[in-house]
N, C-alpha and C positions, 0 to 999 in steps of 0.2 A: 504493500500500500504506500511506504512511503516511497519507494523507486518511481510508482506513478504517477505520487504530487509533484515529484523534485523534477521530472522529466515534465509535465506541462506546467509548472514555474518557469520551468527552463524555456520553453516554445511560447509562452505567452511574451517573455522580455525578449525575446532574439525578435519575433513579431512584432512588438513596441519597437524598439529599436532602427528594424527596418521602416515601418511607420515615418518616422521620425525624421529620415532622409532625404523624404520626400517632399517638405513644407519651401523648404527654399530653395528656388529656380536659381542655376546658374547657367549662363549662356554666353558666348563670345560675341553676339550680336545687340547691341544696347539700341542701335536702330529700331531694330524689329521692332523691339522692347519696348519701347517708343512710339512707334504706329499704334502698339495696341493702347498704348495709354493714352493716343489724341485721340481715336476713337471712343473709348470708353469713358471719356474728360475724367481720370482719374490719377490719380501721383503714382510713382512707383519709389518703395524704398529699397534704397542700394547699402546692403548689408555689406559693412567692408571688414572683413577676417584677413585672417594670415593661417598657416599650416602650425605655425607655434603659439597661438597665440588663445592660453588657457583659458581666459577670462571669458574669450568669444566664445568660447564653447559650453565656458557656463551659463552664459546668459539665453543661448538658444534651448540649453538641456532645461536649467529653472525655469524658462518665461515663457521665450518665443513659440518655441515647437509647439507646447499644449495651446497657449494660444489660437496659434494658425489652425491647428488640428480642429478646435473647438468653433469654427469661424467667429474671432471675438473682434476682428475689425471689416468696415464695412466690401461687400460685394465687388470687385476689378480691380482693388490694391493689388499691384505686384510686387512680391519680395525677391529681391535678386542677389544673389551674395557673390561681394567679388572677394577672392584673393588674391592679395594682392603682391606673394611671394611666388604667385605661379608665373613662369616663363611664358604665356599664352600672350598673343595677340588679341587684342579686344577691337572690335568696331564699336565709337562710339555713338553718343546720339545723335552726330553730324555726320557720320559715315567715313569718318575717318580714323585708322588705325591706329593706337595706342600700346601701351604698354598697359596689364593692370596697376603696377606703379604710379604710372603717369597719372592715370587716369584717378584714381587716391589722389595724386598730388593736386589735378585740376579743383579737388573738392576739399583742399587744405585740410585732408583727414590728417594728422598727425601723432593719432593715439586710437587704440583699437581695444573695441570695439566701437566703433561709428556708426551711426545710422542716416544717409539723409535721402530726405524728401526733395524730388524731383518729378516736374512734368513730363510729357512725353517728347521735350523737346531740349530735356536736361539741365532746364533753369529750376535753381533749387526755388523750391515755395514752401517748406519751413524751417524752423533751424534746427540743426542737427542736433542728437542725439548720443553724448560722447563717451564713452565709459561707464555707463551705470550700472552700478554693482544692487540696485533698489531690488531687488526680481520681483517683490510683491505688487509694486506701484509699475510697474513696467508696460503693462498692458494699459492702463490709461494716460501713462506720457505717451506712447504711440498713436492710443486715439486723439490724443489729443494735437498731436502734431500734423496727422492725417485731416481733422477736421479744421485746421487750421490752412493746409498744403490748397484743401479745398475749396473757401470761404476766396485765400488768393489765387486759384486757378479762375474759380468765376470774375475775378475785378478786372474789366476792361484795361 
C-alpha cells in the first residue's frame, strides 16, 4: 500500500511539474508576439530570466506558474520569458535582430528578475517590475500593472 501512494505522489508532482512548463511562452520572434498583441489591444509581459538566476525561478515556482495556471490575470496577456544568457538570436518588435542581451539592455533591465509591460509595438506602458521577492502580493502588482499597461494603451 505504501509503494502505491509513494509511486502516484510520485506521478502526480512529475505531472505538476511538467504543468508548470508550460505557463511561459518563449519565442525568438517578438514580432509575431507583437501582431498578436495589436490585434488583441492587449500588453505583453517580457519575463527577463537568466539560466542562473535562482530568485527567477522562485518567483515563477511561489507566484507566477499557479497564477497563470489559475487564469488570475485578464484574457490575451502574453507572458514571454527571455533569457537573456542564451546565445539565440531574437527578432524584435521592429523586426530587427538582436541579441537577448541586447534586447534586456534596450529595456535597462539590470537586475533579474524583471518584469515589463509592453504593447505590441514594444513601447513599454507600465513600469517594470524589479526583483520582488513579495510572492504573496505578487499576483496583484501584476494586475495591477497590467490594468494600468491598459488604461495607457487606450490614451490616444
Amino acid at each position: 500500500m505504501k509503494i502505491i501512494t509513494i509511486i502516484t505522489l510520485c506521478l502526480i508532482s512529475i505531472t505538476a511539474q511538467a504543468e508548470q512548463k508550460t505557463y511561459l511562452e518563449r519565442t525568438d520572434n517578438l514580432q509575431k508576439i507583437g501582431q498578436i498583441a495589436v490585434q488583441n489591444h492587449k500588453p505583453v509581459v517580457l519575463f527577463f530570466n537568466a539560466s542562473y538566476c535562482l530568485p527567477c525561478e522562485k518567483l515563477k515556482q511561489r507566484a507566477l506558474f499557479s497564477l497563470l495556471r489559475f487564469n488570475q490575470f485578464p484574457d490575451g496577456v502574453q507572458f514571454i520569458e527571455v533569457f537573456i544568457d542564451d546565445n539565440k538570436t531574437l527578432t524584435d518588435f521592429y523586426g530587427e535582430a538582436t541579441s537577448s542581451e541586447d534586447f534586456a539592455l534596450f529595456y535597462n533591465v539590470t537586475e533579474l528578475p524583471t518584469q515589463v509591460f509592453v504593447d505590441g509595438h514594444g513601447d513599454v506602458v507600465a513600469p517594470p517590475i524589479v526583483n520582488n521577492g513579495a510572492y504573496d502580493f505578487y499576483g496583484l502588482l501584476v494586475n495591477d500593472r497590467i490594468e494600468t499597461a491598459l488604461k495607457t494603451m487606450q490614451t490616444p
